[in-house]
VEXDREN-2710 file (C-alpha; in Angstrom, 1 decimal):
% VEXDREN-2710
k/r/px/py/pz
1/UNK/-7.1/22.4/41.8
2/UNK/-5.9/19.2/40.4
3/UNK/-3.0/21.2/37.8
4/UNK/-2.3/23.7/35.4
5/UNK/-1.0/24.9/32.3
6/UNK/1.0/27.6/31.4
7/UNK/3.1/28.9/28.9
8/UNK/7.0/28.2/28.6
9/UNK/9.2/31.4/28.6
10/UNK/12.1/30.1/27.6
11/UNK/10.5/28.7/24.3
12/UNK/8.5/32.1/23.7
13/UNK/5.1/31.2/25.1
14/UNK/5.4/28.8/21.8
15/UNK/4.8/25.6/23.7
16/UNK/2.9/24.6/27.3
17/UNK/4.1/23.2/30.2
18/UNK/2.2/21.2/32.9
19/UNK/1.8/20.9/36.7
20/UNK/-0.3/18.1/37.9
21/UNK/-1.0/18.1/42.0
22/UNK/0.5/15.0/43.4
23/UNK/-2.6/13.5/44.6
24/UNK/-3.8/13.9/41.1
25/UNK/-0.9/12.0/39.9
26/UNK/-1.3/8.9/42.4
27/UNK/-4.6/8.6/42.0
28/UNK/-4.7/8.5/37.9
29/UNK/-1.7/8.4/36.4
30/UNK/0.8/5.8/35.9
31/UNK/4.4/5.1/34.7
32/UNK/4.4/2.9/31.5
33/UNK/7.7/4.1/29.7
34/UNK/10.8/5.6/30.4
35/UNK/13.5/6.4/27.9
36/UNK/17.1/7.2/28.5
37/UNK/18.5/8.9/24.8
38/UNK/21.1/10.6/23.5
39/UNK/20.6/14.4/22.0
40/UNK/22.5/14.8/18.9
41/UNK/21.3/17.9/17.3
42/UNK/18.6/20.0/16.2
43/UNK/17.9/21.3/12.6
44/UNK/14.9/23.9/13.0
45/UNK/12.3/21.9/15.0
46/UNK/13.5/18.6/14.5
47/UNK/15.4/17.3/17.0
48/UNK/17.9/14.2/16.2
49/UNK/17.6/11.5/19.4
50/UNK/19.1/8.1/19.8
51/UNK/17.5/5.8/22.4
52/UNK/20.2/4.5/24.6
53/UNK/18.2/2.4/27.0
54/UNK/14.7/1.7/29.1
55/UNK/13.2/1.0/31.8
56/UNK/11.3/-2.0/32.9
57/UNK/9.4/-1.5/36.1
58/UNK/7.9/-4.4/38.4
59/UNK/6.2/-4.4/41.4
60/UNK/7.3/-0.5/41.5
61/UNK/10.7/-0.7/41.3
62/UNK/12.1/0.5/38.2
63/UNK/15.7/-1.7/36.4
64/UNK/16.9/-0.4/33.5
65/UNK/18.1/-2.5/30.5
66/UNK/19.8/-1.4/27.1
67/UNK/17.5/-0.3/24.3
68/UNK/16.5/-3.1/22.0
69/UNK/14.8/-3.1/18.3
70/UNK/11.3/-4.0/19.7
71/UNK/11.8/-0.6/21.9
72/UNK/12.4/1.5/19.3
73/UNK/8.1/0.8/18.0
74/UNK/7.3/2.8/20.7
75/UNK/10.4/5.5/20.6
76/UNK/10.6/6.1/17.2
77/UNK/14.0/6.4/16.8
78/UNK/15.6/9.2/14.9
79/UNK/13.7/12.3/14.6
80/UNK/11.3/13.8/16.9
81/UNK/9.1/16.8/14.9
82/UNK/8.4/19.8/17.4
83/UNK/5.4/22.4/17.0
END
């Protein structure tokens, strides 16, 4: 089996979590993105973030490097809407 889902209990079986085998993973998956933000509150399901920094990653080492405007086209900063 390459992975599963199954419901989250701590959200009430309202969202899905993921497990991917690691084979699975090396073989077709890879790391474009990673985001360090700061959680500054929730109002219903939206959930107030600010993006702090992110990683660059070369030759499979990952260096991280304070968040600049360009980054924030692909973390839209602000509000993230949850279903």
């Amino acid at each position: 089996m390459d992975g599963m889902i199954f419901p989250s209990v701590p959200q009430g079986h309202k969202s899905l979590n993921f497990a991917l085998h690691p084979n699975f993973v090396k073989k077709h998956l890879r790391l474009e993105k990673v985001f360090e933000f700061i959680y500054e509150k929730s109002t219903g399901s939206i959930m107030n973030l600010h993006l702090m920094k992110v990683v660059e990653i070369h030759d499979e080492r990952l260096k991280w490097r304070e968040s600049t405007i360009i980054d924030s086209e692909d973390f839209k900063e602000g509000v993230i809407i949850i279903d």
